[in-house]
N, C-alpha and C positions, 0 to 999 in steps of 0.2 A: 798868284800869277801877276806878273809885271802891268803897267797900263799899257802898254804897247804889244805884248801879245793878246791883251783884252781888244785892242780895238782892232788888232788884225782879224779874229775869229770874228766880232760881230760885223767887220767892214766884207767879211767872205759869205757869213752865211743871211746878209741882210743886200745880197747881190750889189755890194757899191765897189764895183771892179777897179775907177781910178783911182781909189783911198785904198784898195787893196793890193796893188801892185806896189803905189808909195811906199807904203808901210813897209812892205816886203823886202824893197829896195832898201829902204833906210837901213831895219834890223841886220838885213845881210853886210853892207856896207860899213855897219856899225860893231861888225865882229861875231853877231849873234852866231850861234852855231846853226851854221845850215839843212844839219839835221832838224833841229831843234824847230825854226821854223816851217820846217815838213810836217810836221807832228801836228803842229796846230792849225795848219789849212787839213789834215787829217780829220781832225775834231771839227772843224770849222764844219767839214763834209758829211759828217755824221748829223750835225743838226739840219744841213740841208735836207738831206736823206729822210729826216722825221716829218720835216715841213710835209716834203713830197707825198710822204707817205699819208701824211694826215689831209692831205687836200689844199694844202698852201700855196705850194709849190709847185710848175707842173713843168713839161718838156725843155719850152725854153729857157727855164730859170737852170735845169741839169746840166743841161747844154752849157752856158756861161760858167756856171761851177767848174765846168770840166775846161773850160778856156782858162780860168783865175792859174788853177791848179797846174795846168800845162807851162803857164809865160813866167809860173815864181818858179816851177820845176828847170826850167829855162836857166834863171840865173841860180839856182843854187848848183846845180849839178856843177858847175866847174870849180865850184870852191871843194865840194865834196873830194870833188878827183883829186886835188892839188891837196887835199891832208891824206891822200893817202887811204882811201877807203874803197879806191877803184882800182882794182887787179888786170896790168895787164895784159894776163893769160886768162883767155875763156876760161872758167870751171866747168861748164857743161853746157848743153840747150834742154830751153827752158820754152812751149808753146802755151801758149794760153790766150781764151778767149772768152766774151758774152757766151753762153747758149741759146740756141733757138729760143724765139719767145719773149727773151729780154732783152731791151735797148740801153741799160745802163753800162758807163763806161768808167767810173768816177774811181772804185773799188780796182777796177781791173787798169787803170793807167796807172798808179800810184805804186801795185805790184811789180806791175813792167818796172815802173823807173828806179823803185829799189832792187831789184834784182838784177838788174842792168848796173846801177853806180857800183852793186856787189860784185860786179865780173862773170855776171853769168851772161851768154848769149839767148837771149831773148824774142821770140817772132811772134808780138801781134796780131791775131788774127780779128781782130775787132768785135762788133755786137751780133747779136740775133743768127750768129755762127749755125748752120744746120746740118747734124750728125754727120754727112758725108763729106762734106767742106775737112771738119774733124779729122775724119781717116786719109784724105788725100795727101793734108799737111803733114800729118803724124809719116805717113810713109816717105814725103819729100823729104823730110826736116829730121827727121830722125830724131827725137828729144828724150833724152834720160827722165824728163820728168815732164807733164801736162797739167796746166792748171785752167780747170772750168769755172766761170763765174758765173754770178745770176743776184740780181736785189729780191727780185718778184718772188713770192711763193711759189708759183707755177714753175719756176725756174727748174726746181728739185725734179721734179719726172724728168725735165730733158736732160739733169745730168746725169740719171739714172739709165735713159736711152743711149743716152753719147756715151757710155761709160761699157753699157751692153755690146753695146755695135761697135765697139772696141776689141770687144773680149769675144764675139765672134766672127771677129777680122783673123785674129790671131796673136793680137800682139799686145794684150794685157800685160804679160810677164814678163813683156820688158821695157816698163818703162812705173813709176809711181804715178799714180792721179791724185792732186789736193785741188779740194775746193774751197770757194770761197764769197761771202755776201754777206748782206743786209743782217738774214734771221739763219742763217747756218750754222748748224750746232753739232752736235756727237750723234745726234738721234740723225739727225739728215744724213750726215757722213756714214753711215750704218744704210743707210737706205737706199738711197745711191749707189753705194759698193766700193766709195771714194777708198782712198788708202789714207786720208788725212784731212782735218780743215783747219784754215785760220783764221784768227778773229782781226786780223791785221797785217799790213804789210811786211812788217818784219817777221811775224810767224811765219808769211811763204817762205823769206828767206832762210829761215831757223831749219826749217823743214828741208829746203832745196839742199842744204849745208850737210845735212847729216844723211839723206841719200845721195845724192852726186860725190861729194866728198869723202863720205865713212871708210 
């Protein structure tokens, strides 16, 4: 790894925001490929993630993470568009939210913004989303595809609920659920009743690609 994506990760995940926008500025400015610097405030956000997780870290340090990640997502998205990696014809809607329960945004902003530079139309529903929140959007918004987030353990039963009160709404069948977080894996995705998970941002995309698109 380069010195300068080394000290952007540790200027991200050691909360020092005006060396972290610097940085960011610079590398972008400097040609770096603006994917490329997404990726590493990615990773940046994973170690915050552990801190949190371990007791390091607490609300408002996720909080500022999720400021870093929004003001460099800020300046790269226009370089993005202008090589041509942003389509623009919607491919499809795409809803996605926190579930009940959990207040993390970090995983679930990063999705929005790649799904979005991807040409999908995307709506937001923010954190601690509560199953009926859920259905009201789902019927306003109409989305070929929903993706539920969660970091927390506890997360997994409410997407297992939201997922339920889905499928006794009526409208399972027409739409794909992927989810996605912190410790989500095959065995969650199974329990839940999800249709898919990712372990990252591009995997929603990968996933949205071959439903919406197939």
């Amino acid at each position: 790894m380069k010195e300068n994506e080394q000290r952007l990760l540790d200027a991200i995940a050691d909360m020092k925001e005006d060396e972290a926008l610097a940085l960011a500025k610079a590398m972008l400015d400097g040609g770096e490929n603006p994917l490329r610097v997404l990726e590493l405030c990615r990773n940046a956000m994973e170690t915050v993630g552990k801190r949190f997780q371990d007791g390091e870290y607490f609300l408002p340090e996720l909080i500022l993470a999720g400021e870093m990640l929004e003001n460099i997502g800020l300046m790269a998205k226009p370089l993005i568009q202008k090589g041509g990696a942003a389509a623009a014809k919607k491919h499809g809607r795409v809803l996605i939210g926190t579930v009940h329960g959990d207040l993390h945004d970090i995983g679930k902003n990063i999705v929005t913004f790649m799904l979005d530079i991807n040409g999908y139309e995307v709506k937001d529903i923010g954190i601690d989303v509560p199953v009926e929140r859920f259905l009201e959007e789902i019927r306003a918004f109409q989305p070929s595809v929903v993706g539920l987030s969660g970091f927390l353990t506890l997360a997994f039963e409410s997407m297992k609920e939201t997922i339920e009160a889905i499928a006794r709404a009526g409208m399972r069948d027409k739409m794909k659920i992927m989810i996605g977080g912190g410790q989500v894996d095959e065995t969650v995705c199974k329990y839940t009743g999800a249709d898919a998970f990712g372990n990252n941002a591009m995997a929603a995309v990968t996933l949205c690609r071959g439903w919406i698109e197939a």
